[in-house]
N, C-alpha and C positions, 0 to 999 in steps of 0.2 A: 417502457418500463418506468416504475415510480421509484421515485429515489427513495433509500430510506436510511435511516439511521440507525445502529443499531448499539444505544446505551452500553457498555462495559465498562465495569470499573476492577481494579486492581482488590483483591483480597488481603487484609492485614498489612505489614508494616513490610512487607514486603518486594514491594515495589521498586525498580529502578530505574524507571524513567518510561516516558511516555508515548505508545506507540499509535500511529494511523494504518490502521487496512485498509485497503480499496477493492473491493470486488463486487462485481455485478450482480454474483451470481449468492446470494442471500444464505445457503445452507454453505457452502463455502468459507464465508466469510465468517459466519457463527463456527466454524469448525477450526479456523486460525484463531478468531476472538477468543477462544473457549482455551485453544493450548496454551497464549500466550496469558492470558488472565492468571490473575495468583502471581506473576512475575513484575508483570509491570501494568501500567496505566491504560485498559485499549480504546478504543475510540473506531468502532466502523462504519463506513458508509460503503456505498454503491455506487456513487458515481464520483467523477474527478473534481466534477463542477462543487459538488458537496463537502470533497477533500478540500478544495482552496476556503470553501469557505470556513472552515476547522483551523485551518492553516493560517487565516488570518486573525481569529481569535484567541489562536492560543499558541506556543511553542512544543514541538513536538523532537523528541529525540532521534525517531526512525520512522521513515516511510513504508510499508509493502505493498505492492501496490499492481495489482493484475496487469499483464504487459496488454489485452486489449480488455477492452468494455464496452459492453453492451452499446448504447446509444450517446450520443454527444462525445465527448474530448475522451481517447487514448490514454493508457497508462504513459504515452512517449510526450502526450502534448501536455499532463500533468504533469510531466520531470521536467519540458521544457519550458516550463512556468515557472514553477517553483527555481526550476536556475536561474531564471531572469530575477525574478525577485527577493529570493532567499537561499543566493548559492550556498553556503552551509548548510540549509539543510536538503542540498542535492546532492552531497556527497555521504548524506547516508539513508539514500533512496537504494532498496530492491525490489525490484522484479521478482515476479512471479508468473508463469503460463502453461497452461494448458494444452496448447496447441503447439505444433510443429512450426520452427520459427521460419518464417519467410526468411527474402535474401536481403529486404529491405531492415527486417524488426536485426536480424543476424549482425549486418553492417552499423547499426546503433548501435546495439550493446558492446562491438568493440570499438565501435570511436569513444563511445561516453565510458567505456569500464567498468560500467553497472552491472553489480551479479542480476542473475536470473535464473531461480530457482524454478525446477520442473515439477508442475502439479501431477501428480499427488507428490509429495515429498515428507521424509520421517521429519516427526517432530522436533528432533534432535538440532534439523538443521536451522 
């Protein structure tokens, strides 16, 4: 899979601060960009490798971030970067997944206390 970017920016003066999507999966990802746009700042990519590099250019207020992906580094090994390098902004990392969690992805999210939001999920949340 090719990593891509996917431009979005905040509508009007509206904005409160600036958010990272992570998902593999392209119509997805345009589908959270698209709710959260008009609120705040978004910035999507596809892979995690392309989130660090976002993450090292600029300051981000919130993470979401697919708990698996596609190819190369995990939604798990993205958060356990981002801890290493910029715990603040690991505490306001969530998850998001699709899939039925194993006992392994399970045992993460209550050692680290990271929400994980079940896709499909109302926009509300």
């Amino acid at each position: 899979m090719v990593a891509a970017t996917i431009p979005m920016t905040s509508r009007g003066s509206r904005s409160r601060g600036r958010v990272l999507v992570v998902d593999d999966e392209p119509a997805i990802l345009t589908l959270i960009a698209d709710t959260l746009d008009g609120f705040y700042n978004v910035t999507g990519v596809t892979t995690a490798d392309e989130a660090l590099s976002h993450i090292e250019q600029g300051k981000f207020d919130l993470v979401l971030s697919d708990l698996r992906l596609g190819e190369g580094l995990t939604g798990i090994d993205l958060y356990e970067r981002i801890l290493e390098h910029s715990p603040e902004l690991a505490g306001r990392f969530v998850f998001m997944t699709g899939d039925t969690l194993g006992q392994a992805s399970q045992v993460f999210l209550d050692r680290t206390q990271r929400p994980c939001l079940a896709k499909p999920f109302p926009a509300a949340d």
